[in-house]
C-alpha positions as CSV (number, residue, x, y, z in Angstrom):
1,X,15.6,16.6,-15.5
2,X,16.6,15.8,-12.2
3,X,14.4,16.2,-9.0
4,X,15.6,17.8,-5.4
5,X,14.5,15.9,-3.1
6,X,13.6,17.3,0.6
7,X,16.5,16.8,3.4
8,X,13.3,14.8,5.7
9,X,13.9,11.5,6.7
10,X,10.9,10.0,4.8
11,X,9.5,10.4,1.2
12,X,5.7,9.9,1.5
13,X,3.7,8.1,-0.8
14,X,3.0,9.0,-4.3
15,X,5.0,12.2,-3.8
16,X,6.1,11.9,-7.2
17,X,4.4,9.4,-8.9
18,X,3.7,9.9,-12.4
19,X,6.0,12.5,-13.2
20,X,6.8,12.2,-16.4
21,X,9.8,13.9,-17.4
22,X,12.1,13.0,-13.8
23,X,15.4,11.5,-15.4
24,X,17.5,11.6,-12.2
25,X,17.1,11.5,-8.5
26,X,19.9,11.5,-5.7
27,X,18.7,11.0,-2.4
28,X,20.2,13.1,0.3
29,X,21.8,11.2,3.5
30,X,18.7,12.1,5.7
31,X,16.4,9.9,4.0
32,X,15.7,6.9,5.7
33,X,12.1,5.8,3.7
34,X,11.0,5.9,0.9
35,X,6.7,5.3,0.8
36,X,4.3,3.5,-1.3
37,X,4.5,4.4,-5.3
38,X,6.6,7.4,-4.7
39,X,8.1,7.1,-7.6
40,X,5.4,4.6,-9.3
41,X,5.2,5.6,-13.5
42,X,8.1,7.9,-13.4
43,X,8.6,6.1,-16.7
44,X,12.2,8.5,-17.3
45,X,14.3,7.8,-14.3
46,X,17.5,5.8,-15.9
47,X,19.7,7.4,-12.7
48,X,18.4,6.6,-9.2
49,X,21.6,7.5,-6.7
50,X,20.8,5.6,-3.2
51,X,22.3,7.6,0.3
52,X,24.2,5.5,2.5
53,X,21.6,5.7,5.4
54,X,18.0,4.5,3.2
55,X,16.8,1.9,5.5
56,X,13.1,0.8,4.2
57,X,12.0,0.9,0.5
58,X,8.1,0.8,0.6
59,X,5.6,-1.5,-1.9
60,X,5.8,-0.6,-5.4
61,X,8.4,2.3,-4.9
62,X,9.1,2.1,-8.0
63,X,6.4,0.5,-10.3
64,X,6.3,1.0,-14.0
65,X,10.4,2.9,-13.5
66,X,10.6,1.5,-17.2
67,X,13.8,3.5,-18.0
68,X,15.8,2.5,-14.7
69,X,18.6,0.0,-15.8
70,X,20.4,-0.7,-12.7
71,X,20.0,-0.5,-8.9
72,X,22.7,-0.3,-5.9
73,X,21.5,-1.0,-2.9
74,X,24.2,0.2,0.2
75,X,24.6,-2.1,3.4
76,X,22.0,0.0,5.4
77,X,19.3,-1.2,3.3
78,X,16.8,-3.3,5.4
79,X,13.5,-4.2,3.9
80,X,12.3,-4.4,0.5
81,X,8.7,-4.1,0.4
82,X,6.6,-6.0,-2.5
83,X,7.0,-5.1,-6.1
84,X,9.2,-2.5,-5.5
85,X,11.2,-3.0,-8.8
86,X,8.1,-4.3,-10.7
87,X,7.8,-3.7,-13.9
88,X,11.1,-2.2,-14.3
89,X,11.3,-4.3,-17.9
90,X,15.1,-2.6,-18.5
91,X,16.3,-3.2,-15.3
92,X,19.1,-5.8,-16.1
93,X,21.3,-5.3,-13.3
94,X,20.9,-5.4,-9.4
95,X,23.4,-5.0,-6.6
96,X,22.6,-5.5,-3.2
97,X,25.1,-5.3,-0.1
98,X,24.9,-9.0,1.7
99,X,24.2,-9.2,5.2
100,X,21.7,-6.4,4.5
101,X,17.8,-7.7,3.7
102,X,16.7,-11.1,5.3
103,X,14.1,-11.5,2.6
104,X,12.7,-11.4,-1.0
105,X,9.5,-9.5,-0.7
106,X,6.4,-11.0,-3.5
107,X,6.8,-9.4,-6.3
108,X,9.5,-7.9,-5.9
109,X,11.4,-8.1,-9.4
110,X,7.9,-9.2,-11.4
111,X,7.9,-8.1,-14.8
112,X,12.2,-7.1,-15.0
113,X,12.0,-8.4,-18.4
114,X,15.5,-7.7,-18.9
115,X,17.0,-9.7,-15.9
116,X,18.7,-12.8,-17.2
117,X,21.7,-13.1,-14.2
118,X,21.2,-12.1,-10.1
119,X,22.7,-13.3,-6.9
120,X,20.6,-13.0,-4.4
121,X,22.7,-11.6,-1.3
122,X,24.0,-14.0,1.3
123,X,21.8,-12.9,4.5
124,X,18.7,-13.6,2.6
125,X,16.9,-16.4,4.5
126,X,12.9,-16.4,2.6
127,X,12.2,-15.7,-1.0
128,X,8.6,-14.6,-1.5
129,X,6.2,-15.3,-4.2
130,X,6.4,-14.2,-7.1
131,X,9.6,-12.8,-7.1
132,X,10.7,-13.3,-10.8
133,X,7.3,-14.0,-12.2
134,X,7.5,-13.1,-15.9
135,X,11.0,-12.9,-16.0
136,X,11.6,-15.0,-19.0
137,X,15.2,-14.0,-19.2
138,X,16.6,-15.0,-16.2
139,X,18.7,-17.7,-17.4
140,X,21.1,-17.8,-13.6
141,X,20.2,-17.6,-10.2
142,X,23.1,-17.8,-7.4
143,X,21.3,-18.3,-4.2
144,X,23.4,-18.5,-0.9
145,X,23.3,-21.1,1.9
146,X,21.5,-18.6,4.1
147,X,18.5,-19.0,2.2
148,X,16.2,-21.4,4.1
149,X,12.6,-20.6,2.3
150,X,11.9,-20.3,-1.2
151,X,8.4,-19.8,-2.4
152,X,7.4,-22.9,-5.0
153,X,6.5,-20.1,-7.3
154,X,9.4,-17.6,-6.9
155,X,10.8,-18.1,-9.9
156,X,9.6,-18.7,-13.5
157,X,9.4,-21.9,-15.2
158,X,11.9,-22.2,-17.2
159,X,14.1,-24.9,-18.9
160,X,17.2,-22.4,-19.6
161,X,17.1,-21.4,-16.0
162,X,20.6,-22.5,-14.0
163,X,20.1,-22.1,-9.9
164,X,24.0,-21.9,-8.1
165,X,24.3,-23.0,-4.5
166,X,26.0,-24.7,-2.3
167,X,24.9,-28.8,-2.4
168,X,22.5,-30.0,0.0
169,X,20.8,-26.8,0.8
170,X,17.5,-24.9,0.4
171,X,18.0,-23.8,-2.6
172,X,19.1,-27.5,-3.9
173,X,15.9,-29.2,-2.8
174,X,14.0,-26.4,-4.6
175,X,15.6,-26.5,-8.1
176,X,15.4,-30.5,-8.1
177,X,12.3,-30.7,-6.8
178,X,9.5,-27.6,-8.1
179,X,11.4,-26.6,-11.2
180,X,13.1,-29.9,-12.5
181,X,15.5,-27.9,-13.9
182,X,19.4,-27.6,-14.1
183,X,21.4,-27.4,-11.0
184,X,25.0,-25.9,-10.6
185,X,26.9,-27.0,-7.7
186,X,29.0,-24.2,-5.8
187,X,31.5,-25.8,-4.0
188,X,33.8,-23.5,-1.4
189,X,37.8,-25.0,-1.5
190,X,39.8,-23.7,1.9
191,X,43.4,-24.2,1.0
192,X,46.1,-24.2,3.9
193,X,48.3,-21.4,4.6
């Protein structure tokens, strides 16, 4: 079933942590935050419909969501706090507005077991620990040229993992040098009017 959530601008923590039989939330446009584990085991939610105002998504918001598939993030979105998506092991696809979040909190994605493709939005500029541990089906990674720190254990070891970028970047020097593993050059072409 679905669940109505208050019109206040923040969801506290643990408000609705393991409820079991949540399938669907929508948040209204006055919430701004959403707290620690507010929605930690709520092993049902498939649908999670994001406002166009959410601003801060606290640490493990969403721990254990094993049914959610797919997350939309809007442009307003500011700060993902660690292992929000953790543990989300059918969670197998992620959009996320660029220019939006500056960084990839630790933990973040850990345990998506069903990730296997995600570009990280341009605007990011530090990718945390952990970020992808356990992820053994991430096979491509596009990371954008605003990306100037990448944790040496972001990502998992992998040989069948492809990182995309722009040559001589951040995300270059990373790929080549802490996972010896492929590389895919992005190259940008400006044709004349």
């Amino acid at each position: 079933y679905g669940v109505q959530i208050p019109s206040d601008e923040i969801i506290p923590d643990n408000l609705f942590a393991g409820c079991k039989n949540i399938t669907s939330v929508s948040l209204p446009e006055s919430v701004k935050f959403i707290g620690k584990r507010t929605f930690a085991s709520c092993f049902k939610i498939s649908n999670f419909v994001f406002n166009n105002s959410i601003v801060q998504i606290d640490e493990y918001a969403f721990l254990d969501c094993i049914s959610l598939r797919e997350i939309q993030l809007p442009k307003s979105i500011e700060s993902l706090g660690k292992g929000v998506y953790c543990g989300c092991s059918k969670l197998n696809n992620v959009l996320v507005s660029d220019y939006s979040i500056k960084e990839l909190s630790s933990d973040l994605f850990m345990g998506c077991t069903s990730l296997s493709s995600v570009s990280i939005p341009k605007g990011v500029v530090t990718i945390q620990d952990n970020v992808f541990k356990n992820d053994d089906f991430l096979t491509y990674v596009f990371v954008p040229d605003s990306t100037e720190e990448i944790s040496t254990i972001a990502f998992p070891k992998s040989e069948s993992l492809v990182i995309a970028a722009a040559p001589q970047t951040c995300a270059e020097k990373f790929a080549t040098i802490f996972l010896s593993i492929s590389f895919l050059f992005i190259f940008t072409f400006i044709f004349p009017l």
